[in-house]
VEXFIGU-980887 format. One line per field, with one value per residue (C-alpha): residue number from 1; residue in three letters; x, y, z. Coordinates in steps of 0.2 Angstrom, whole numbers, plus 5000, padded with zeros to 4 digits. Each point is the difference from the previous one (the first is absolute). Layout:
% residues N
nuvo = NUM, ...
sevo = Ala, ...
c1 = X, ...
c2 = Y, ...
c3 = Z, ...
//
This chain:
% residues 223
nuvo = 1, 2, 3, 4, 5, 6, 7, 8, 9, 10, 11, 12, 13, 14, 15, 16, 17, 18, 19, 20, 21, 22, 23, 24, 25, 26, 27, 28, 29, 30, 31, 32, 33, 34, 35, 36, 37, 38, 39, 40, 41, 42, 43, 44, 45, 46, 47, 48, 49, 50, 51, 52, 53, 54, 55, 56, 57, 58, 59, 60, 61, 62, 63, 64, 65, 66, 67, 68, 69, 70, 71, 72, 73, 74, 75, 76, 77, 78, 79, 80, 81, 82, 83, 84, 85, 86, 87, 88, 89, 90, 91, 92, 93, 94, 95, 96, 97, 98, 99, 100, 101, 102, 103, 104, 105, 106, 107, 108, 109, 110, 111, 112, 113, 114, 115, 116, 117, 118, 119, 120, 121, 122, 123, 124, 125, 126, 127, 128, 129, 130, 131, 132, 133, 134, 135, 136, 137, 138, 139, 140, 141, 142, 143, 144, 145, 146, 147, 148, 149, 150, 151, 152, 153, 154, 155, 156, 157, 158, 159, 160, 161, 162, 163, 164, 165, 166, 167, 168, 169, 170, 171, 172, 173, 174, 175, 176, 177, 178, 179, 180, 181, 182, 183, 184, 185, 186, 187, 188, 189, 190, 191, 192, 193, 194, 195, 196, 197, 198, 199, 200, 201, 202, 203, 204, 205, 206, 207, 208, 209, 210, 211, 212, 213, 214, 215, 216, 217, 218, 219, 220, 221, 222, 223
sevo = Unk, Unk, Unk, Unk, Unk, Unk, Unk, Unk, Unk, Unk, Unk, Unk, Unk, Unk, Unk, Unk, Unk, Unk, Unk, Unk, Unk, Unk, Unk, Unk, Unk, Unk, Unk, Unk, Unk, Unk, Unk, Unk, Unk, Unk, Unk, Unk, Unk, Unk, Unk, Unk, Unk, Unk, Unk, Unk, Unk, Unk, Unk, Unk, Unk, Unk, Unk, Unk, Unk, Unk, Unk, Unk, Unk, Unk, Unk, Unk, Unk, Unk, Unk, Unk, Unk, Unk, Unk, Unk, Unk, Unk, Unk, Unk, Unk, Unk, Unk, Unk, Unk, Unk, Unk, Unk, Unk, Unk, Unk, Unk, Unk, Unk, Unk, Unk, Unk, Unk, Unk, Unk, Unk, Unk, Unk, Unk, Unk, Unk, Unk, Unk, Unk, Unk, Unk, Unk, Unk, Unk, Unk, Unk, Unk, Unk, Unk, Unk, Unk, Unk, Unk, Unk, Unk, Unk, Unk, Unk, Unk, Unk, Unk, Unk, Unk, Unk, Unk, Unk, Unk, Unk, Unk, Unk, Unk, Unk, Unk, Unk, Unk, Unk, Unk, Unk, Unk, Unk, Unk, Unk, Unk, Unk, Unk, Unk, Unk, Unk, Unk, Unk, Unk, Unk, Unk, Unk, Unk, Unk, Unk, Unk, Unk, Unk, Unk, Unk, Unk, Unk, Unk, Unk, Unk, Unk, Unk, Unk, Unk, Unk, Unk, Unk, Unk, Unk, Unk, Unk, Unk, Unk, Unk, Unk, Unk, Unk, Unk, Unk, Unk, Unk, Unk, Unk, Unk, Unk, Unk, Unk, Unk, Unk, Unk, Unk, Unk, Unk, Unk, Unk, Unk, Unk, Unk, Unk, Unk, Unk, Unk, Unk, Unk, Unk, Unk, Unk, Unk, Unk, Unk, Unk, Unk, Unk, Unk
c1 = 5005, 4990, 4988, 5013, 5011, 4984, 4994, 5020, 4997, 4984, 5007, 5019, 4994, 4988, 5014, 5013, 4988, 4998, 5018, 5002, 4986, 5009, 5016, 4993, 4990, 5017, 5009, 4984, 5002, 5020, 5002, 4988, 5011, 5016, 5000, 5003, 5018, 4998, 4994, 5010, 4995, 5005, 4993, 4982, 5001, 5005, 4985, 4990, 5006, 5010, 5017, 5007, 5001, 4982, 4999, 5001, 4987, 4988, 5008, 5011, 5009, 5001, 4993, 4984, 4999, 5000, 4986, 4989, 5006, 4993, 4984, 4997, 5004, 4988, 4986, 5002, 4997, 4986, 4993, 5006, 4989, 4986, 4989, 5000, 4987, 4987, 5001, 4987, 5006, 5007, 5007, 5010, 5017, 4999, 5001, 5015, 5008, 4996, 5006, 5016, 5006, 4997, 5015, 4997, 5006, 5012, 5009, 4999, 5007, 5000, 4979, 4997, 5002, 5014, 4999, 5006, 5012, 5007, 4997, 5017, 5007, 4987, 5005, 5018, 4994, 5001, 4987, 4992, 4997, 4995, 4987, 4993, 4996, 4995, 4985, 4998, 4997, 4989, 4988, 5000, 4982, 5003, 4994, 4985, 4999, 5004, 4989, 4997, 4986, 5007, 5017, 5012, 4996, 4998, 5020, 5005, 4995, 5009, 5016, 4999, 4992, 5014, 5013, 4995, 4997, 5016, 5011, 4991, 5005, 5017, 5005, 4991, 5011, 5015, 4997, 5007, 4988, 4983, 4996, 5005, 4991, 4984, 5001, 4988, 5011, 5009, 5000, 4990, 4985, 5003, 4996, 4988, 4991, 5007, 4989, 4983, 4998, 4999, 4986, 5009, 5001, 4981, 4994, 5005, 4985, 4987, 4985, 4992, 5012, 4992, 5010, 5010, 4999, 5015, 5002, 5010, 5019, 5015, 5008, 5008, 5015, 4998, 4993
c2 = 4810, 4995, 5015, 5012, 4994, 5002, 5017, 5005, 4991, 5012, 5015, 4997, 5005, 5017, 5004, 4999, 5010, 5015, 5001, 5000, 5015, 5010, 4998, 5005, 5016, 5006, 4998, 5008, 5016, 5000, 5000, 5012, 5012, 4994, 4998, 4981, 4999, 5007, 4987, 4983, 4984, 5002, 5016, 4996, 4985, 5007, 5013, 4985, 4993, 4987, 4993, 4999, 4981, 4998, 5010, 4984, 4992, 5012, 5006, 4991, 5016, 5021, 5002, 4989, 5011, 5014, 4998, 4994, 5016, 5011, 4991, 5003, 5019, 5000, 4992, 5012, 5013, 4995, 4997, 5018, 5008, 4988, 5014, 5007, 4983, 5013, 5014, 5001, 4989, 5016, 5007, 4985, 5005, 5017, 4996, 4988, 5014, 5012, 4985, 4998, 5016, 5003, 5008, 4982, 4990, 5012, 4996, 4983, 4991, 4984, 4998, 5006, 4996, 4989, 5009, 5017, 4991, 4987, 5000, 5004, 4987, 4986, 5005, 4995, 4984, 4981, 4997, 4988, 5014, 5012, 4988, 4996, 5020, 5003, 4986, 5008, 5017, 4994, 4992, 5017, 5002, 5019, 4995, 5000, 5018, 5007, 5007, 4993, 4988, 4985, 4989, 5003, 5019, 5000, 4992, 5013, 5014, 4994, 4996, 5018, 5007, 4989, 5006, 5017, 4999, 4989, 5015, 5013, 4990, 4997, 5016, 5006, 4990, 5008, 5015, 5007, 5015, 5000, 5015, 4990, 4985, 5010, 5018, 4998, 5000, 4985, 4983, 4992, 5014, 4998, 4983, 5001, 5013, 4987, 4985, 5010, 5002, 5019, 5008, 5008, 4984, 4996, 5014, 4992, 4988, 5000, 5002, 4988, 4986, 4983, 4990, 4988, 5009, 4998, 5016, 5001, 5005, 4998, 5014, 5017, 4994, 4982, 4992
c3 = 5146, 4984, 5003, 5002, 4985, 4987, 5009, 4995, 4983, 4997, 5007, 4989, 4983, 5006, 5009, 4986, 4988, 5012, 5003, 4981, 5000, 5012, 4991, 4985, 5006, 5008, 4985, 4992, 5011, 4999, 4984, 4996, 5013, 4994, 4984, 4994, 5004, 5017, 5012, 4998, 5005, 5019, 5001, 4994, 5012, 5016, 4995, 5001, 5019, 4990, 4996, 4982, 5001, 5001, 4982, 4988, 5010, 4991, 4984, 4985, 4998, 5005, 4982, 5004, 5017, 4990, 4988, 5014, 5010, 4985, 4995, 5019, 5000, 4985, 5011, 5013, 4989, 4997, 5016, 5005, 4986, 5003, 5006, 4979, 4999, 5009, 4989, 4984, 4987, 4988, 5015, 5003, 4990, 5007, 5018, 4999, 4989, 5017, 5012, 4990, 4996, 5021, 5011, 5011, 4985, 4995, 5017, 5004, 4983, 5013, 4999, 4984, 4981, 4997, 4981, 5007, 5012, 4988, 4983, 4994, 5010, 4995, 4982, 5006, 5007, 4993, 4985, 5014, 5014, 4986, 4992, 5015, 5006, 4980, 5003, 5018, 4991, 4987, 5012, 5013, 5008, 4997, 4979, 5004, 5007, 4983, 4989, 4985, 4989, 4999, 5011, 4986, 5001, 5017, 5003, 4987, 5011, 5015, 4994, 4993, 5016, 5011, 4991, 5002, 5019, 5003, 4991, 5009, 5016, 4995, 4997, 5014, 5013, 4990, 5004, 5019, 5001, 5007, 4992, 4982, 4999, 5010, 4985, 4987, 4986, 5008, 4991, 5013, 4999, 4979, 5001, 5011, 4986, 4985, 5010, 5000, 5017, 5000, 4992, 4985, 4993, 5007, 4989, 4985, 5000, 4991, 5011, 4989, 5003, 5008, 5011, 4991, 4987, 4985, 4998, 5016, 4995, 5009, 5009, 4989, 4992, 5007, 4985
//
C-alpha cells in the first residue's frame, strides 16, 4: 500500500501540469478560431476531455486562462515557422514574410498568428492579459530574423514587418473571393511587395551592401 500511495504521489503533480497543458493548447486553438468571446469555460473544457469543475484546479480565473492561451498561440507560431532558422541569415525575414502571407494561413486562423486572429480583441482585454502578450511579443523568436545592425534596430523592423504581414492577413481572411485575396493588386500581394519579398523591392539594393549593413531601410512607406 506504501509503494502505491508514493508512485500516486509522484505521478499526482506531472499529471496535473499536462492536464493544465492541454487545457491551455485548446483554449490556444479556440480562441484563435472563435475569437476571445467565443469559446466559454465549459466549451474549452469539454474540448479538453474535462468537466468545468475541474477548471479552478488549474486556473485563478478565465482571464489567467486566457493570457496563458495566447502566449501559447504565440509559441506555436513559432515552432510552425521553425523551418525560417535554415534559410541564410538575410533571407530569414523573407521567408517567414512568404510563409505568412501563404493561402495555408490564410485559412486556418486556429494554428496561426494569434496578431492577425486577435489583436483587436487583446486591445479590448484587461491591462493584465494585455501586459502579459505585449512582453510575449517583445520577446518573439521571429526578432531575430529581421534585418538590421544592431537588437534595437532589429525589433524595429519586426514590429514594422509584423504589422504589415498581420494586416495583409487580416484583410485577407475579410475578403470572400479567391480570386480577391489571390489578384496581384490585392492587399495581401501589396504587402507581400511592401515586405521586400518580391524582387522589385530586391532591386532597390545596392549591390555594394554587406550583410548587417545600416544602411538597410524599412519597407517603402514603412518608415
Amino acid at each position: 500500500m506504501y509503494i502505491i500511495q508514493s508512485a500516486n504521489m509522484r505521478y499526482e503533480p506531472e499529471h496535473k501540469t499536462r492536464t493544465r497543458d492541454r487545457i491551455v493548447r485548446n483554449a490556444a486553438r479556440k480562441l484563435r478560431a472563435e475569437g476571445l468571446s467565443g469559446p466559454d469555460v465549459a466549451g474549452i473544457m469539454k474540448a479538453s476531455g474535462l468537466t468545468v469543475g475541474g477548471f479552478y484546479k488549474h486556473f485563478r480565473s478565465k482571464d489567467e486562462l486566457l493570457a496563458e492561451a495566447i502566449a501559447q498561440a504565440f509559441s506555436d507560431s513559432e515552432k510552425l515557422y521553425s523551418s525560417v532558422q535554415t534559410m541564410p541569415r538575410e533571407d530569414r525575414w523573407k521567408e517567414l514574410v512568404r510563409l505568412y502571407l501563404s493561402p495555408d494561413h490564410c485559412d486556418h486562423p486556429d494554428i496561426g498568428c494569434p496578431v492577425a486572429a486577435l489583436a483587436p480583441e487583446i486591445a479590448r482585454a484587461k491591462l493584465s492579459v494585455r501586459k502579459r502578450i505585449s512582453g510575449v511579443i517583445k520577446q518573439h523568436k521571429w526578432v531575430e530574423f529581421m534585418p538590421g545592425a544592431s537588437a534595437a534596430e532589429r525589433e524595429r523592423n519586426f514590429f514594422i514587418i509584423l504589422s504589415a504581414m498581420a494586416g495583409a492577413l487580416s484583410i485577407a481572411r475579410v475578403l470572400t473571393e479567391p480570386a480577391d485575396y489571390e489578384s496581384p493588386k490585392s492587399h495581401h500581394s501589396h504587402h507581400r511587395r511592401l515586405c521586400g519579398y518580391r524582387p522589385r523591392f530586391r532591386a532597390q539594393v545596392p549591390r555594394t551592401r554587406q550583410r548587417g549593413h545600416r544602411d538597410w531601410s524599412p519597407p517603402d512607406g514603412a518608415g
